[in-house]
N, C-alpha and C positions, 0 to 999 in steps of 0.2 A: 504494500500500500504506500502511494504517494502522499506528500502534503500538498494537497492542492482544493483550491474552491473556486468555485467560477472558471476552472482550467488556470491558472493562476496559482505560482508556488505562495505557501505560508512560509515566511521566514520570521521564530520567534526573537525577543529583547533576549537577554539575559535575564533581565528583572520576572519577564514571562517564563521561561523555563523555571526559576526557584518559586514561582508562585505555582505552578502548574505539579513540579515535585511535592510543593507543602498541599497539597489537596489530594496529591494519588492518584490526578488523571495524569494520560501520556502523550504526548504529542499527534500520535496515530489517532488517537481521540478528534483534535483538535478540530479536523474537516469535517465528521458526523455532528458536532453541533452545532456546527455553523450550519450543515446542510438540513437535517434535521430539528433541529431546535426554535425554538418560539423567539419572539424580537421580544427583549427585555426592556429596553425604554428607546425613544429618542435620539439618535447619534446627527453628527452633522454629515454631511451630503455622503462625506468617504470614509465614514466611522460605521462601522457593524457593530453590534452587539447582541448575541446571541445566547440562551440558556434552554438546558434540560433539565428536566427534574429526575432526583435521584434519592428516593422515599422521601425523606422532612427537607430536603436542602435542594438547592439548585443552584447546578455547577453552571457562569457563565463566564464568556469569552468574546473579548474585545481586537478586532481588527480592525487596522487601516489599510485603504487604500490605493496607493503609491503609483497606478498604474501598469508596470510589469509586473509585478506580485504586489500579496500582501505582508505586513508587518504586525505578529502578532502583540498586542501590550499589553496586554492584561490579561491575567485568567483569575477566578475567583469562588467564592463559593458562600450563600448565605441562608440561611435557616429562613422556610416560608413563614409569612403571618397570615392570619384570615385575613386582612385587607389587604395584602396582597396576591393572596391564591384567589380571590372574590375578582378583585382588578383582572387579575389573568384568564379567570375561565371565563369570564364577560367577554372578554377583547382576544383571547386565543384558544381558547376551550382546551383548557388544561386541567 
């Protein structure tokens, strides 16, 4: 398996790989939840931000842009609230 989205390599930070290790996803990860995954909030025109859920938490992940590829900058991971899982299954039927 490639890292790729949109046909398009993912190249992560450094900063992203120790956050991606402090969570226990892998890089191979990285492209199913961008592809797969629900739009977590808002980004600007060349920012993606993407989340799956994974039992009480969900793991999301932030790319940019760049044109030739992307750059991944963040991975992360936050415990759901009822006003949040409400928000999401309204707006992504999660």
């Amino acid at each position: 398996m490639n890292f790729t989205y949109k046909g398009k390599p993912i190249l992560p930070t450094k900063t992203a790989l120790n956050e991606l290790s402090d969570i226990n996803v892998n890089l191979y990860e990285v492209p199913e939840i961008l592809e797969k995954g629900f739009e977590v909030r808002k980004r600007a025109k060349n920012i993606t931000e993407r989340g799956i859920q994974r039992g009480k938490k969900v793991i999301n992940v932030v790319v940019v842009d760049l044109g030739d590829y992307y750059k991944l900058i963040h991975a992360g991971e936050f415990t759901l609230s009822k006003k949040f899982k409400k928000l999401m299954r309204y707006k992504n039927g999660i």
